[in-house]
N, C-alpha and C positions, 0 to 999 in steps of 0.2 A: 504494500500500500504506500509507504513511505516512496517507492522507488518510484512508483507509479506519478505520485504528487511533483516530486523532482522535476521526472519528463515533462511533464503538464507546464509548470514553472519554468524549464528550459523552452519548451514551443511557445509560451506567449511573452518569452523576453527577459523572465527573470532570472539571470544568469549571476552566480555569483562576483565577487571582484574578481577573484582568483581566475574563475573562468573567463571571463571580459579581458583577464591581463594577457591568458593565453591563447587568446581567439584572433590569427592573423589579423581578418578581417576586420576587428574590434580595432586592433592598433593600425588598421592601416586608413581606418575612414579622416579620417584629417589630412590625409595625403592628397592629391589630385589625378594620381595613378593607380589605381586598382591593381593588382596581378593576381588573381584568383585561382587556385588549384583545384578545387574541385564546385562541383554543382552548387551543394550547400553555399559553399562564400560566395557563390554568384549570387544564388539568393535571396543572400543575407543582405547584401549590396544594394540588390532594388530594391529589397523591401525599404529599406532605409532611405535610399533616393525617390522614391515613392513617396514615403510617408514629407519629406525636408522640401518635395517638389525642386529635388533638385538636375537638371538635365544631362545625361551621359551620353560622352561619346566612345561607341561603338568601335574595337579597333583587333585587328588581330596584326599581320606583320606589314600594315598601313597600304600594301601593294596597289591598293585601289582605293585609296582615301583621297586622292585629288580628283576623282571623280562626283559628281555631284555639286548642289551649294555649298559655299560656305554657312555653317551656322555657328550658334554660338555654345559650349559647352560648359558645365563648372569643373565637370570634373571626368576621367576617362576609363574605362572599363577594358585592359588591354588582355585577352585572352590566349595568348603564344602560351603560359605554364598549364593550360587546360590542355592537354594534348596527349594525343596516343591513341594505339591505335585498341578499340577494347575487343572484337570479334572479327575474324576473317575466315569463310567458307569459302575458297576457291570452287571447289564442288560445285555450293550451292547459286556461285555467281552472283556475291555481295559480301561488302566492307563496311563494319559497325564502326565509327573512330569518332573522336572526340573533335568541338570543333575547332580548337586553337592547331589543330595536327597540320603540319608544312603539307603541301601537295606533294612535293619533292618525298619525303618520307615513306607518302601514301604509293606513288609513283615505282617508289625502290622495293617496296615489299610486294605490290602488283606485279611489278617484275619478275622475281622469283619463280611464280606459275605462267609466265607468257600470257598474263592479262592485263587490260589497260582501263583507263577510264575515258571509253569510245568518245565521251565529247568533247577530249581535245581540249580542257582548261586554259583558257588564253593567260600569258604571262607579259602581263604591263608593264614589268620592270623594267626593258627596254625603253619604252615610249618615256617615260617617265625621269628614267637614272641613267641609260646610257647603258646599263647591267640586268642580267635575271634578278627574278623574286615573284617566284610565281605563287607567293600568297600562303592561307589557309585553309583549308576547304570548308570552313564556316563561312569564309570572306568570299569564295567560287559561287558557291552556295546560293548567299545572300543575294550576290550580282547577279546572276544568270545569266553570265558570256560563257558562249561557247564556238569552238575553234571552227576552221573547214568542213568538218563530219555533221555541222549542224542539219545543213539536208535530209542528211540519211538516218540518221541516230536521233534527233531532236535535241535540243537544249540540254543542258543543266539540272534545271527541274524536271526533265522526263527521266531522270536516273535517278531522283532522290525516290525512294522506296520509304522514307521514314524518319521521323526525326523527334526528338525532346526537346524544350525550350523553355525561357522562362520568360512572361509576360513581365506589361509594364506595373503590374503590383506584386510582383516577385515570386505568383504561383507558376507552379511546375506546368505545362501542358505539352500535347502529345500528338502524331497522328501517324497512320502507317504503320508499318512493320518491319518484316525482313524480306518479302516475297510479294510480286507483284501482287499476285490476286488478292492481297492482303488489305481490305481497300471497305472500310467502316465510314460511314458517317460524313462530313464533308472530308473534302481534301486539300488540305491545308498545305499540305506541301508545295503544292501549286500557287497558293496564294504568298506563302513565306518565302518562297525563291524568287528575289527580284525586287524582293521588299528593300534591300540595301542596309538590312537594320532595324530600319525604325519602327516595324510591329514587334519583334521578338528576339532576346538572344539566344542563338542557341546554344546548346551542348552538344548533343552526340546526334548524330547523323548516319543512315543505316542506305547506305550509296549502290547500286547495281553496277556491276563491270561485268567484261567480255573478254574472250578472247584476243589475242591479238592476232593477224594474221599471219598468214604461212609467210605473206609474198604481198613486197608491194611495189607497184612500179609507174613511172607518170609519164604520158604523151605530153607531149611539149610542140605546138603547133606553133611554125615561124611566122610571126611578123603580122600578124593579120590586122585587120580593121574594125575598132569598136563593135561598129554594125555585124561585121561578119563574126567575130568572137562572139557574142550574144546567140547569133546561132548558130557556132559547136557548140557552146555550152548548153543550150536551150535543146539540143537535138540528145546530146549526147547522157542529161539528166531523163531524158524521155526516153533511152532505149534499153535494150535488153542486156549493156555492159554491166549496169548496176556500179556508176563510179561512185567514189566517197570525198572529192574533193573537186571542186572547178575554181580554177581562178583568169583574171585577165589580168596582166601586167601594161601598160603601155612603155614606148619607148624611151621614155626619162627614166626607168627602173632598172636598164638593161647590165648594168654596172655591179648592181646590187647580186647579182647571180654567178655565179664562175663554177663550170660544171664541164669536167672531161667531156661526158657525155652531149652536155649542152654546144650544140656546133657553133650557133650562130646569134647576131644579134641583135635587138628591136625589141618589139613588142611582142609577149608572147601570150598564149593562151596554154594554160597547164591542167589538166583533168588525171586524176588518181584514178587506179584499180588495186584493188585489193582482194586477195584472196588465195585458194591453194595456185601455185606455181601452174602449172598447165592451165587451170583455168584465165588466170591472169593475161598471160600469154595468148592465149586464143581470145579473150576478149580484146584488147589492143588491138591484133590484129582486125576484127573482125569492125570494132569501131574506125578505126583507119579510112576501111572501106566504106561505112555509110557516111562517112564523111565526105569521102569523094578528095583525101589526099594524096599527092604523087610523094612519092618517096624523100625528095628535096626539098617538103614544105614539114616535117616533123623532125624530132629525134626522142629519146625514148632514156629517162633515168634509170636506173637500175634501183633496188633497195636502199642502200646507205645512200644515196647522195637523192633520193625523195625523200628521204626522212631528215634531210637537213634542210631540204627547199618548202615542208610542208611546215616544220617548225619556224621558219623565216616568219611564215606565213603570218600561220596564226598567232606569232609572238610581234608583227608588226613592225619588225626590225628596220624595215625601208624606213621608218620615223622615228629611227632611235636616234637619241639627242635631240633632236629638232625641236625649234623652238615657233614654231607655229602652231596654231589651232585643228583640232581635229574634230570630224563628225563622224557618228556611224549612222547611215543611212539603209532604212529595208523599206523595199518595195516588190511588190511584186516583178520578176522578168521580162514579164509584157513591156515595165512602163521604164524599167532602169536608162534604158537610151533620150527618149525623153527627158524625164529628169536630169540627165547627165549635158543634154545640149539647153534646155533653161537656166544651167547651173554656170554656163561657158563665161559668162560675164565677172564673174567671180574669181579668175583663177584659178583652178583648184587643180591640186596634185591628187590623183584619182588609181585606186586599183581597186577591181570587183573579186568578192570570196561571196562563199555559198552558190556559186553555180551562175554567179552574176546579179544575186535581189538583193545582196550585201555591197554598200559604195563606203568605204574608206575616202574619206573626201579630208584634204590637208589645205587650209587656208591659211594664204599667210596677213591679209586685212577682214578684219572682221570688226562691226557695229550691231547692235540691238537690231536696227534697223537691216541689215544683210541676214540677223539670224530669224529675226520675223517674216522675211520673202523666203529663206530655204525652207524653215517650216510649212509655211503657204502650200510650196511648190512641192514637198511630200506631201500632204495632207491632198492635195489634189491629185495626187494618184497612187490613192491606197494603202501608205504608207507612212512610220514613223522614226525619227529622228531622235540621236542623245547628242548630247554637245562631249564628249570626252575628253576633254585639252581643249584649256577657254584661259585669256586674263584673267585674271584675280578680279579684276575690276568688273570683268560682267558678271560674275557668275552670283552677285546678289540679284542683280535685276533678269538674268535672263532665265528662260525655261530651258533648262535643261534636260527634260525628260517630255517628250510629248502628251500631251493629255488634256481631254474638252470637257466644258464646264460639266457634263453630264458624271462622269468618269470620275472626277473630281470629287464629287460629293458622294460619292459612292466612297469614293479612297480615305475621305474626312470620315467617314461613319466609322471603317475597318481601322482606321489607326485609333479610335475612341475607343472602340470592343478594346482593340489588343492593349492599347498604351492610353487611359484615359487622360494622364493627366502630360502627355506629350515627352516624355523622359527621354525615350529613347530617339537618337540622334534627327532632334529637333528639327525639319524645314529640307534636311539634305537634299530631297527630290521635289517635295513642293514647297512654295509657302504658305506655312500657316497649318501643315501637316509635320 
């Protein structure tokens, strides 16, 4: 009975000195840096930041924190000592881990069984430092970028199977499993991927991988023209190759690539196959032909040197260091050419991923006013827009993340459910959310 009372007095706060002296989190709340090791001090943290209304910012190894607004923080919640990895079933084809855990970690133990995590985690380090740092897969997570394979595999959140978190009054919530079919109730997964933070922190994350293939190898079409790249890639996402990568490079990029295999140089159009070795092989080939290419108009990477042209890729490296503004633009196929010749006035240093409905668009003048007319001009054909790399100086007043007033107030409802009193990483994507 006695022991019973304790617990009870321990759940509702009343902790002795003794235990207060030795409760990390007790000595650490006067800090401005959180570091948390387990779930409990996380949500010990918000409850108290809850209760003080005080605002936290969300951070794991920061790999993506210039993304978004600036907002304002008191204090930071940095989850890198939450880490590790708790369950892995190669078998079952899924990895339980914790979400401070480096992708890099996650990555090297996938390894081991020749599995991967198919969508291709984009690592901003580049754009950003000049350097890798591809993050945490709470940080992957939250974002919902995903690499080249997005076509074929889906995002981010199509591989989260499950996950634990802690709301903005510090209770534990939950949803999903270990196993697809595994699927109660809403699906929160899909809502909390892409959130950036500001509904939920999480903890552990119960993530789907694959295989990796036998065999990968990439057609590399010479030199072609916007129009005509649109359709290889348009023909070649539609046929019976089953690629897992399309990209268009234009001829300002051609620098950027230096490949034995690679003959020649210009503008290229590059589409992945993957798969067991003969099949690989015969598929090339066989694309080749409905292509309607002559032998002098491709050439053909092998393994290793597609698995450094597809990492280029998705890691954005053509814009490493660069001190211009970036956009990521989706639209559907139909309309990327379009948008890309309304865009002509602008300047813009341009390469197409995801089969060509993805526009890496690099600007080096940018005003409110220019990000109001690119918005426009996605929004009129079917399409939406992030600002990723902005001055400091816009990123209070501009929209960084697309969304109409309808949308909006749907999003004001969900961050009230989750986060009433706005704690978590206050405004990042909208204002006043």
């Amino acid at each position: 009975y006695i022991q019973f009372l304790e617990n009870v007095l321990r759940k509702e706060g009343f902790m002795s000195m003794e235990e207060k002296q030795n409760s990390q989190t007790f000595l650490d709340f006067n800090q401005n840096i959180f570091n948390p090791s387990s779930r409990e001090e996380i949500a010990e943290i918000i409850r108290n930041c809850y209760k003080k209304n005080i605002p936290l910012e969300i951070n794991g190894s920061k790999s993506k924190n210039k993304i978004g607004r600036n907002f304002q923080a008191e204090k930071t919640l940095d989850l890198t000592s939450y880490s590790g990895i708790i369950d892995y079933k190669p078998e079952e084809l899924y990895i339980k881990v914790k979400a401070g855990t480096p992708i890099n970690s996650i990555i090297e133990e996938l390894d081991k069984h020749d599995q991967q995590l198919a969508f291709e985690p984009v690592d901003f380090g580049f754009l950003f430092n000049g350097k890798s740092n591809n993050g945490t897969i709470g940080g992957v997570i939250s974002c919902n970028f995903a690499g080249p394979r997005r076509f074929k595999v889906g995002s981010a959140r199509d591989h989260l199977l499950g996950f634990q978190g802690i709301n903005g009054k510090g209770e534990i919530i939950k949803s999903g499993g270990t196993v697809v079919k595994n699927v109660t109730g809403y699906d929160l997964c899909k809502l909390i991927s892409g959130s950036f933070g500001t509904l939920s922190v999480l903890t552990e994350l119960s993530i789907k991988v694959l295989p990796k293939p036998q065999s990968s190898k990439t057609l590399i079409i010479n030199n072609p023209h916007i129009k005509k790249a649109i359709e290889y890639l348009g023909t070649a996402l539609s046929s019976p190759s089953d690629p897992s990568g399309g990209v268009f490079y234009p001829e300002q990029f051609d620098q950027s690539f230096t490949f034995n295999d690679l003959t020649h140089k210009g503008a290229l159009t590059a589409i992945r196959i993957e798969g067991p070795s003969n099949s690989v092989d015969h598929r090339i080939k066989n694309l080749s032909a409905e292509l309607g290419l002559l032998e002098n108009e491709y050439s053909i990477l092998e393994s290793v040197q597609t698995k450094i042209f597809w990492n280029k890729t998705k890691n954005l490296e053509i814009f490493s260091n660069s001190k211009k503004n970036l956009l990521r633009i989706v639209v559907p196929i139909s309309e990327t050419l379009s948008v890309l010749q309304k865009m002509k006035s602008y300047e813009i240093n341009y390469f197409l991923d995801w089969g060509g409905s993805l526009i890496w668009a690099e600007l080096e003048k940018i005003s409110l006013k220019i990000l109001r007319e690119i918005k426009d001009i996605t929004l009129q054909h079917s399409g939406y827009f992030t600002i990723i790399k902005v001055e400091d100086d816009l990123k209070a007043s501009a929209d960084i993340f697309t969304i109409d007033p309808i949308k909006y107030k749907i999003s004001e409802k969900i961050k009230k459910s989750f986060d009433p009193k706005r704690i978590f990483n206050p405004g990042k994507m909208y204002s006043g959310i």
